[in-house]
N, C-alpha and C positions, 0 to 999 in steps of 0.2 A: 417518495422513494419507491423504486423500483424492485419488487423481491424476484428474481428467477430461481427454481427449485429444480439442477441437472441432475442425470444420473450420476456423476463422477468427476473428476479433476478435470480429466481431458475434457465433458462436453464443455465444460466450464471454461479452460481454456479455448477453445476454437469459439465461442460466440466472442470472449477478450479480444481475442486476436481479429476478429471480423472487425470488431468495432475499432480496431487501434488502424487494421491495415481501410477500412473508409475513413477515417481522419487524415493519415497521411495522405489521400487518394486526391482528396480537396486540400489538404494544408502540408506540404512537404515538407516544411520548419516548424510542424507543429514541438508542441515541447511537454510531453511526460515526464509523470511523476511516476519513482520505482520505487517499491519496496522491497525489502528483504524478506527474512523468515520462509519457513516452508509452502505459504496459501499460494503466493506467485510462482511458485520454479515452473508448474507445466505451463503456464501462460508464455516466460521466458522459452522452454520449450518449441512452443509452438510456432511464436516466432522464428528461432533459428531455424527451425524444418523450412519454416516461407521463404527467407531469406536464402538457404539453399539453395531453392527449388527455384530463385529470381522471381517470385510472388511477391516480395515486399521489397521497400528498401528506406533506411530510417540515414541515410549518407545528410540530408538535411534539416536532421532532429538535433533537439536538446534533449536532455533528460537530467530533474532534480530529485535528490537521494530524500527519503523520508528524515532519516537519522543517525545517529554513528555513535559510536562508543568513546568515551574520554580514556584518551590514556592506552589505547592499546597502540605498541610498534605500527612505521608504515605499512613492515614486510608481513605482519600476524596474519593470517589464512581466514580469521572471524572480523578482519577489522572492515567495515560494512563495503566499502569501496572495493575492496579488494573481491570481496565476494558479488558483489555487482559485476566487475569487471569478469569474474569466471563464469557467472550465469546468464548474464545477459553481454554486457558490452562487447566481447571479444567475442560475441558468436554472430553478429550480426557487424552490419558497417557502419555505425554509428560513428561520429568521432569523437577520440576519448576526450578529446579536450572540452567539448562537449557535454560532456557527464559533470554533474558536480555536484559533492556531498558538505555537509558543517565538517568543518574540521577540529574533528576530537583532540590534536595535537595543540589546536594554537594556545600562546602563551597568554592572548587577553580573549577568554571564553564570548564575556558578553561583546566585545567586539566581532570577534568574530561570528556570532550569531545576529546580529546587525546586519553585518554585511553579507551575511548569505541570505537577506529576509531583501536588501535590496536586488541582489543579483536574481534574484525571481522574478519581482518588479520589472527589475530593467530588460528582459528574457520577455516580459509583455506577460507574466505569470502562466501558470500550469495549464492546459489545453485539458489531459486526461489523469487521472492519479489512481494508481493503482495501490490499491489497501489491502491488510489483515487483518483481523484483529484478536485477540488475547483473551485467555479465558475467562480473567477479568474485566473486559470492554476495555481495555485501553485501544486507541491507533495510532501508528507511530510508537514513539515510547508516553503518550501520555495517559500517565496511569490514573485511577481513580482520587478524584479530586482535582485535578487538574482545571484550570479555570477556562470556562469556554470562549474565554476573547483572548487566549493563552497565543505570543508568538513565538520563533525559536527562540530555545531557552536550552539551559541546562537542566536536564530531571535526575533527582534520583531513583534508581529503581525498585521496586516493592523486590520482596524474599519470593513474591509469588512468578513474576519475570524473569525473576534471574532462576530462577529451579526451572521452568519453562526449558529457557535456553541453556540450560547446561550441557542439554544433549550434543551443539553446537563445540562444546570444550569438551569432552569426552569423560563426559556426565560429572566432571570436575566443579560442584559452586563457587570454590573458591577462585576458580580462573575467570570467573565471570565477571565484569566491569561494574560497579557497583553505579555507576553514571554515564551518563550520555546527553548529546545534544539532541533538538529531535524538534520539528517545525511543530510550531504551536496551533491548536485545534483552529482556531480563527485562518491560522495560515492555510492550513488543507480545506477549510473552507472556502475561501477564495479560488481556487480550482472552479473551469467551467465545468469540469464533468466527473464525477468520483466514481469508482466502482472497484469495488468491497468484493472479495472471494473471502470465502472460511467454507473447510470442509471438515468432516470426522464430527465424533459425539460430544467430545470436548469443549467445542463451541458453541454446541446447542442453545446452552442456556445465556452466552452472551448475545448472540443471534436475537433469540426470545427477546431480552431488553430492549435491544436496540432497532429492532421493527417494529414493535408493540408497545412496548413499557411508556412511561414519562422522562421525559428529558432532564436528565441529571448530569452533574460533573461524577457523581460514583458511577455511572456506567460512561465515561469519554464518547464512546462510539453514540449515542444517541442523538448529537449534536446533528446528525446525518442526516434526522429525519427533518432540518431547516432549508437543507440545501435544495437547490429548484431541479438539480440534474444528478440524483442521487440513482446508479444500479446496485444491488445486493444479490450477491449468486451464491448459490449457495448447494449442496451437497444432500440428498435425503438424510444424511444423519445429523447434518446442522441445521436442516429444518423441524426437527424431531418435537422439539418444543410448542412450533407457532399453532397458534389457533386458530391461524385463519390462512391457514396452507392450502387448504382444496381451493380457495378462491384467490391464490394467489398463484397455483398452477392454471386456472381457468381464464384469469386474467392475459397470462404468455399467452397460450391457447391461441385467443383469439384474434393476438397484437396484429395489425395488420403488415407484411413482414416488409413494408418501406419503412417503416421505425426506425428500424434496429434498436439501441438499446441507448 
């Protein structure tokens, strides 16, 4: 695992965006993974500035959704697709048909979660995947506990998630989906390339676990530290935690800069 320690959102996003616009550079039909919640919006950001400016162009990407909510309307403003389609999809030339999330409507769940675990498969699986994670260690919505050969599935959400996201319902719990679909840890591990943003103090101490700690299903996010091609970026105030931050600032430092990340 890879820790970067930026000044802010934005450095955080333009190394993202470096690394997503040389993927596309070599693979045109590469196929990212997006997430929702607040850690991605400047990465999305950033992209759209490229795509502006004719710097990028994603016309022959795919891109698979983390997770979605069971049971909210097509038309809802929080329902995850929809909110995909405002922050990223429709600011860039992706094509939407293109894009594709679990769908929290269907009438046979576990089917439907099947069949979006092949359509990854058959998509030749995830090139990059972009994460959050929760002040709990969960990613995606796999909350603590969660088993780490876990695929998409339906979860329920802890009280601690859905108070997270209220802010998203206008600080309303009760509007909050008590369930969701959401690709299972084994699933995001099969990605060639993960890489994990969390910023703010909030995070610090999931941060802490999940670069450091021992690999458990109560912190999800730790499963990370298996993957061969893990980045973690991270914020000075979600690095506040680690204790071994000067050496993972010194480590960047020195990377030699045909890397990248």
């Amino acid at each position: 695992m890879e820790l970067i320690i930026a000044p802010d959102s934005r450095a955080i996003a333009t190394i993202v965006a470096d690394a997503i616009a040389a993927l596309l550079d070599r693979k045109p039909d590469a196929v990212l993974g997006v997430a929702t919640g607040s850690s991605p919006l400047a990465i999305y950001d950033e992209l759209a500035t490229r795509y502006a400016a004719g710097a990028i162009s994603l016309a022959g990407a795919r891109a698979f959704m983390l997770d979605e909510y069971v049971g909210l309307a097509a038309d809802h403003p929080q329902r995850y697709r929809n909110v995909i389609d405002t922050e990223f999809a429709g600011r860039v030339d992706i094509d939407p048909a293109n894009v594709q999330g679990p769908d929290g409507l269907a009438a046979d769940i576990p089917a439907a979660c099947a069949a979006y675990e092949q359509a990854i498969v058959d998509a030749g699986g995830v090139d990059l995947q972009i994460l959050g994670i929760g002040t709990d260690g969960h990613i995606a919505f796999n909350e603590p506990g969660s088993s780490l050969a876990s695929r998409t599935r339906i979860k329920t959400l802890t009280v601690q998630t859905r108070e997270d996201n209220a802010r998203f319902f206008d600080g309303d719990l009760e509007q909050v989906p008590t369930h969701c679909l959401t690709q299972g840890l084994a699933t995001i591990m099969s990605a060639r390339h993960l890489v994990l943003v969390a910023t703010g103090l909030a995070k610090a101490e999931a941060v802490h676990h999940m670069v450091e700690g021992s690999v458990s299903a109560m912190w999800p996010a730790t499963i990370l530290q298996h993957h061969p091609h893990a980045t973690v970026l991270v914020d000075e105030a979600a690095a506040s935690r680690l204790q071994l931050a000067s050496y993972y600032r010194q480590t960047y430092e020195s990377k030699p800069a045909w890397q990248g990340i």
